[in-house]
C-alpha positions as CSV (number, residue, x, y, z in Angstrom):
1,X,56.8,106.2,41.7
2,X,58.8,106.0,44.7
3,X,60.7,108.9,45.9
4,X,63.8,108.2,47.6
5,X,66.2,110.1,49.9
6,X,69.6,108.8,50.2
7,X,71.9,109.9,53.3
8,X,75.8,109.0,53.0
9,X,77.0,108.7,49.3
10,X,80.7,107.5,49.7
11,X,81.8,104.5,50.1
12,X,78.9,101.5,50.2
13,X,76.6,104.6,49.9
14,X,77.5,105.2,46.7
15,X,76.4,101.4,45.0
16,X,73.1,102.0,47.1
17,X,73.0,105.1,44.8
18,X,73.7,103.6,41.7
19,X,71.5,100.7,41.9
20,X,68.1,103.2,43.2
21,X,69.3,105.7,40.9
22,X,68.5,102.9,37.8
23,X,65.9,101.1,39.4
24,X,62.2,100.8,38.0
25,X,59.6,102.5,40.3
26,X,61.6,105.0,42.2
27,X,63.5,107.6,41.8
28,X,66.4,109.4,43.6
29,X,65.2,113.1,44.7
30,X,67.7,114.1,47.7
31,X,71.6,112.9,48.1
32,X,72.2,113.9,51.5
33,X,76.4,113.6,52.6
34,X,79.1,115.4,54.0
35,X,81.2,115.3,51.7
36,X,81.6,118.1,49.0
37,X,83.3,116.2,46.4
38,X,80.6,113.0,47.2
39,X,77.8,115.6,46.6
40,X,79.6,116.9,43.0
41,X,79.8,113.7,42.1
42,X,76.6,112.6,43.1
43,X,74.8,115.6,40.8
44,X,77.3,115.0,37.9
45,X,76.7,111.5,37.4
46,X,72.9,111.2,38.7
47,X,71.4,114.3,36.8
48,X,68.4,115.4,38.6
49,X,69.2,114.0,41.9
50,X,69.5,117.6,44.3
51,X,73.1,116.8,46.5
52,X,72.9,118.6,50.0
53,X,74.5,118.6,53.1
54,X,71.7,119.1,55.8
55,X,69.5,116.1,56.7
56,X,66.9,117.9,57.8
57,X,66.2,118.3,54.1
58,X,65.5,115.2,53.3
59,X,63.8,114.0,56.7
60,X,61.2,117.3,56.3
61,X,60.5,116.6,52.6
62,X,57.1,115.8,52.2
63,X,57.4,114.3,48.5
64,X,60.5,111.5,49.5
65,X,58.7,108.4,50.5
66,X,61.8,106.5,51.7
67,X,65.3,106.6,53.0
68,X,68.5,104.8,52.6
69,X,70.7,105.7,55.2
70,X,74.4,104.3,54.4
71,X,76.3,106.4,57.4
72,X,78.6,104.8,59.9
73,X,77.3,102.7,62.6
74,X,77.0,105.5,65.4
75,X,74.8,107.7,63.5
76,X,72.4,105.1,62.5
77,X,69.4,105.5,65.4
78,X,69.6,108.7,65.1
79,X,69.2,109.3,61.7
80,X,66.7,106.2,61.6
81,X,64.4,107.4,64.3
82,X,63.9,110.7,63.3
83,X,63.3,109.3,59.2
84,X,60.3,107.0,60.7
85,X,58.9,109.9,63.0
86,X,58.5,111.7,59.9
87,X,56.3,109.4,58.5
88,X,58.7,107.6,56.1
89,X,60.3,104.2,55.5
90,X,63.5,103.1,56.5
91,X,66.4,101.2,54.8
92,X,69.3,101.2,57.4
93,X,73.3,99.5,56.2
94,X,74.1,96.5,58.5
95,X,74.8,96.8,61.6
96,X,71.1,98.5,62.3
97,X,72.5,100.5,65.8
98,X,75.0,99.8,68.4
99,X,72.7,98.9,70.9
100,X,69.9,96.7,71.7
101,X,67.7,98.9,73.8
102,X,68.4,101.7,70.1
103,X,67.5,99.0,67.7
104,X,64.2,97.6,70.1
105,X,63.1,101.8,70.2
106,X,63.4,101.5,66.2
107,X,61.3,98.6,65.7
108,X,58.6,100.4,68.1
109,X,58.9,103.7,66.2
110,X,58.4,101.6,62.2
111,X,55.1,99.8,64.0
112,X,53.9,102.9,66.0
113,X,54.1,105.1,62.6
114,X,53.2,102.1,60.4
115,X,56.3,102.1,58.3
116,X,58.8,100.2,57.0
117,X,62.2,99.5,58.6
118,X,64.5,97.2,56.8
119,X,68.5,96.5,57.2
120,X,71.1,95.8,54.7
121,X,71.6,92.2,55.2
122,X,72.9,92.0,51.1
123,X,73.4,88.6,52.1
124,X,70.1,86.6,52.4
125,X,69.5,88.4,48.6
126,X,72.4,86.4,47.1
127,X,71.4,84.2,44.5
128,X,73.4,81.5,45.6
129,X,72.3,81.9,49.5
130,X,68.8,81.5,47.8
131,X,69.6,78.5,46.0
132,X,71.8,76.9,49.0
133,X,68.8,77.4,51.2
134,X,66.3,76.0,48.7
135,X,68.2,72.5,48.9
136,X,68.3,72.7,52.7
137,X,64.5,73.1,53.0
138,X,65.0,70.1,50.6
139,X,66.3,67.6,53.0
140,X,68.8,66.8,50.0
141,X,71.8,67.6,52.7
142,X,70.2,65.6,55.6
143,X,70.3,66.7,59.0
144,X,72.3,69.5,59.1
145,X,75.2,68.8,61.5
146,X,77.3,72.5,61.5
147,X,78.4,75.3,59.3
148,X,81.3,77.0,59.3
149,X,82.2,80.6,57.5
150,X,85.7,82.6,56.9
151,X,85.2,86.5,55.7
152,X,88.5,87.5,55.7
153,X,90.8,89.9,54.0
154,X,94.0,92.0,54.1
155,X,91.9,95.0,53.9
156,X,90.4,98.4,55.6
157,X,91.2,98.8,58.9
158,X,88.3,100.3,60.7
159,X,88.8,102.8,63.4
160,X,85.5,102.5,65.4
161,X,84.1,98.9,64.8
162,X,86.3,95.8,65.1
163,X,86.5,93.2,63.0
164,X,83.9,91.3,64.3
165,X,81.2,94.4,63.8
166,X,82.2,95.0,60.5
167,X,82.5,91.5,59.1
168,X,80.5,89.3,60.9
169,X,77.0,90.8,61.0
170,X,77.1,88.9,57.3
171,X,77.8,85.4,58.1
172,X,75.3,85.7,61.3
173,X,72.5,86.8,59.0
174,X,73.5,83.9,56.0
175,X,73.7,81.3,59.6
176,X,70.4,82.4,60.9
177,X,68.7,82.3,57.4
178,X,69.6,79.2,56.6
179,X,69.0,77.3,59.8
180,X,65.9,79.1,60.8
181,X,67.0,79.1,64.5
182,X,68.2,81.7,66.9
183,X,71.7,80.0,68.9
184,X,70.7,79.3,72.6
185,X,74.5,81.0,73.5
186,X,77.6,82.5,71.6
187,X,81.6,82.1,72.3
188,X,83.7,84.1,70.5
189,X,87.7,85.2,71.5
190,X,89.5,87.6,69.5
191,X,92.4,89.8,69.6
192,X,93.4,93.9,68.8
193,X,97.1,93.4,67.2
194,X,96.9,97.3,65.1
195,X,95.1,98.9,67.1
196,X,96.3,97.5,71.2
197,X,96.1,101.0,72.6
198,X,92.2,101.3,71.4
199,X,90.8,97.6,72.0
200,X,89.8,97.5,68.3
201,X,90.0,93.6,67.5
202,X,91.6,92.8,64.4
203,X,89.9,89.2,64.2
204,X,87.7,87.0,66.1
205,X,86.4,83.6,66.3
206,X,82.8,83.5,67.0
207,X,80.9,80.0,67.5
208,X,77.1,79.8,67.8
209,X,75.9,76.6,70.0
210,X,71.9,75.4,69.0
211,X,69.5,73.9,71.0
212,X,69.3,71.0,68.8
213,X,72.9,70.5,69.1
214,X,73.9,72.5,65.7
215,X,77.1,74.5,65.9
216,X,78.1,77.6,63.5
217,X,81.6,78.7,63.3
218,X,82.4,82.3,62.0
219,X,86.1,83.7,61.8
220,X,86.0,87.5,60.3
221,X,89.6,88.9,60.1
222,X,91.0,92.2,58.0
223,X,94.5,90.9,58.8
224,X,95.0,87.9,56.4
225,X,97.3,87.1,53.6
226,X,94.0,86.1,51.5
227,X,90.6,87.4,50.7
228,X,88.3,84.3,51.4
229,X,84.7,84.6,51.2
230,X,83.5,80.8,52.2
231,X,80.8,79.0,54.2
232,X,81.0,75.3,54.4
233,X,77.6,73.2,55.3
234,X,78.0,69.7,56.5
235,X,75.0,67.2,56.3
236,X,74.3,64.0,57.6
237,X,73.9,62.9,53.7
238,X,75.8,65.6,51.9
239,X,77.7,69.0,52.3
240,X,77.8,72.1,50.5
241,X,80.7,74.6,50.3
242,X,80.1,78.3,48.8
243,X,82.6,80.3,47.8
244,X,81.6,83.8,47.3
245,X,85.2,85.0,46.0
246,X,85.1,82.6,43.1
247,X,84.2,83.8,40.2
248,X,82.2,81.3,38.7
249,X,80.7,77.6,40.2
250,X,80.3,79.7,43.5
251,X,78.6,76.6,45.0
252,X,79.2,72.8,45.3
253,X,77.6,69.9,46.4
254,X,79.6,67.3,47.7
255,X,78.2,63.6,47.8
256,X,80.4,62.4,50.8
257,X,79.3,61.5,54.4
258,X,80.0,58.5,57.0
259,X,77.2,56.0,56.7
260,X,76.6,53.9,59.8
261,X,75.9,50.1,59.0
262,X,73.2,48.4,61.4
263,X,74.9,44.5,60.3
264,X,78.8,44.7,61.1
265,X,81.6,42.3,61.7
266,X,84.1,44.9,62.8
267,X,84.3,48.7,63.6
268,X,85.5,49.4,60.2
269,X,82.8,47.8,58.8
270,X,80.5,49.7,61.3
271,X,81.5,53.5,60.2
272,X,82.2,53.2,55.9
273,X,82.8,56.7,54.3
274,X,81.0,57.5,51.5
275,X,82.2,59.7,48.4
276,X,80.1,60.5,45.4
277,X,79.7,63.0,42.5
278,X,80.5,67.0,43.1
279,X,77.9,68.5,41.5
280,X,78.4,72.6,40.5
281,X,74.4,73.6,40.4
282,X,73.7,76.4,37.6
283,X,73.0,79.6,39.8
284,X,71.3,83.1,39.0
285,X,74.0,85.5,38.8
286,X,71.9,88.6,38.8
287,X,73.9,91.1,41.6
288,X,72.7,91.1,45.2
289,X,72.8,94.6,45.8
290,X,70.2,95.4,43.2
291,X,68.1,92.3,44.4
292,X,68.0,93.5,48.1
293,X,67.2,96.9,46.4
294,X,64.5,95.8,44.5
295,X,62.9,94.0,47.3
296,X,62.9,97.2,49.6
297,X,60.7,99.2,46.8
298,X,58.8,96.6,46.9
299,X,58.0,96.2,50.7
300,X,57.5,99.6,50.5
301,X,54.9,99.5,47.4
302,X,53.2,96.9,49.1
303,X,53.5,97.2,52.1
304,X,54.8,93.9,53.1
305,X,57.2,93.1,55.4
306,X,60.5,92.8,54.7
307,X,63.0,89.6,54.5
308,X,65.5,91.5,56.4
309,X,63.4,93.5,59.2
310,X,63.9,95.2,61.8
311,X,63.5,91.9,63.8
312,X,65.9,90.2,62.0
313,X,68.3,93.1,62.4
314,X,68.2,93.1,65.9
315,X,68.5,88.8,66.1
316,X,72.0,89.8,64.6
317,X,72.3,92.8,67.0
318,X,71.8,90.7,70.0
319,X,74.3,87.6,68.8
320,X,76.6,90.3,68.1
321,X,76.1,91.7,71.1
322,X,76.7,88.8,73.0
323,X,80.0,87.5,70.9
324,X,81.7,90.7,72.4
325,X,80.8,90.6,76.0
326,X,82.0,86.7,75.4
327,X,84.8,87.9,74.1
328,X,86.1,91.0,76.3
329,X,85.6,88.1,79.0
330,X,88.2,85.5,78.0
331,X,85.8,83.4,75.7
332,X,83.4,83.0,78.4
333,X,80.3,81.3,77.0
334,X,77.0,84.0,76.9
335,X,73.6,83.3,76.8
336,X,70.8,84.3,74.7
């Protein structure tokens, strides 16, 4: 059994509670928040789980074997380094710090102390990520030419992060799953409309060049008249779009492409379009929260490193990194 000490219990926090609190193979010892009315309802609807407002609590327990750590962005190193100097593992929300020199300490900290360090990246546990990746490794989509991803919503407007810290860290982490490359250099221009007098950015376009000539597009936004959750994947034989905000048939596979003709009598004959079947796969729809979940007990029962690591947190850190620099410059390109 798995003991687990939980730190930030409102907002996200509280669906990282919920799905621990009914996993198999752990069990939620410590709430740790701020918040007196998170804590109440923390011990009224998790009986057993002790609700406190001191960290030092749980990080000095010597019976919690883990900790979820769902704060805001600023207090993550902090809270993560002193969890893994005291010997235990380490689930952190996405982004895992603000910086890159924090999040390279972190990663030296989980091997120095042999534990596990694993980020929130919900998104490479989505069944339908899964299954979109499965038929990339296929080859049934051909060479994979670019993807392209829209996150956006008329929602919460962040005080701290922009839009592109808050959104994007997602698409980044669904882009470098599915490719299985790092981009070579990042462009990204965005604008603070809300929020002018504080440089908070309200939306951004990021665009990821690869050295095999692959592009990725993301455009994150909390100022839109629609909540769109898509990522298009085009192919040299076919293309796939997902739409996460669907509530059924999330994905497609579209039989269309350009097929080039090597015997021709004209141009039009040279470059024929092709358009076949849609076909709507049948996809798992088991909730990615608890999957992600799941698979951090298990790292930590077996020891086993995690799909989204610390390394893999940091890839995203440094992209991220580098789409904001690009983008307090003008849309400057920046290397990687």
């Amino acid at each position: 059994m798995i003991n687990i000490g939980m730190v930030g219990a409102g907002a996200w926090g509280r669906h990282l509670l919920r799905n621990f609190a009914n996993l198999p193979g752990c069990r939620v010892k410590t709430v740790c928040d701020l918040s007196e009315k998170v804590r109440s309802n923390a011990e009224a609807m998790y009986p057993g789980v002790r609700a406190v407002d001191d960290f030092d609590v749980v990080a000095s327990d010597p019976e919690i074997d883990a900790v979820v750590i769902a704060t805001t962005p600023e207090t993550h190193f902090k809270l993560a380094a002193t969890t893994l100097k005291s010997g235990k593992d380490v689930y952190v929300e996405k982004p895992l710090v603000l910086k890159i020199s924090d999040g390279e300490e972190l990663i030296e900290l989980a091997k120095k102390n042999k534990r596990i360090l694993m980020v929130g990246h919900i998104m490479v546990y989505h069944p339908t990520i899964l299954h979109l990746k499965k038929i990339i490794d296929s080859g049934e989509l051909g060479e994979i030419y670019y993807v392209y991803a829209a996150r956006l919503n008329l929602g919460k407007v962040r005080e701290i992060e922009n839009a592109l810290w808050s959104f994007a860290p997602h698409d980044i982490s669904i882009v470098l799953f599915l490719l299985n490359q790092e981009p070579v250099s990042v462009t990204c221009v965005g604008q603070s409309y809300l929020q002018r007098s504080k440089g908070i950015q309200d939306v951004s376009f990021m665009t990821m060049l690869f050295e095999d000539g692959k592009m990725a597009n993301i455009h994150v936004s909390w100022l839109d008249p629609n909540k769109v959750r898509k990522l298009t994947v085009v192919g040299s034989k076919k293309m796939a779009v997902l739409d996460d905000a669907s509530a059924s048939e999330k994905l497609r596979i579209y039989d269309k492409g350009v097929e080039v003709a090597t015997d021709f009598q004209t141009y039009g004959e040279f470059l024929s379009l092709r358009t076949g079947d849609i076909v709507i796969p049948k996809v798992d729809s088991s909730e990615p929260l608890r999957s992600e979940c799941l698979h951090f007990i298990k790292c930590v029962e077996d020891r086993t490193r995690p799909r989204s690591d610390g390394v893999e947190g940091l890839k995203v850190l440094r992209i991220l990194a580098s789409a904001q620099a690009s983008m307090e410059n003008g849309g400057v390109p920046t290397r990687l």
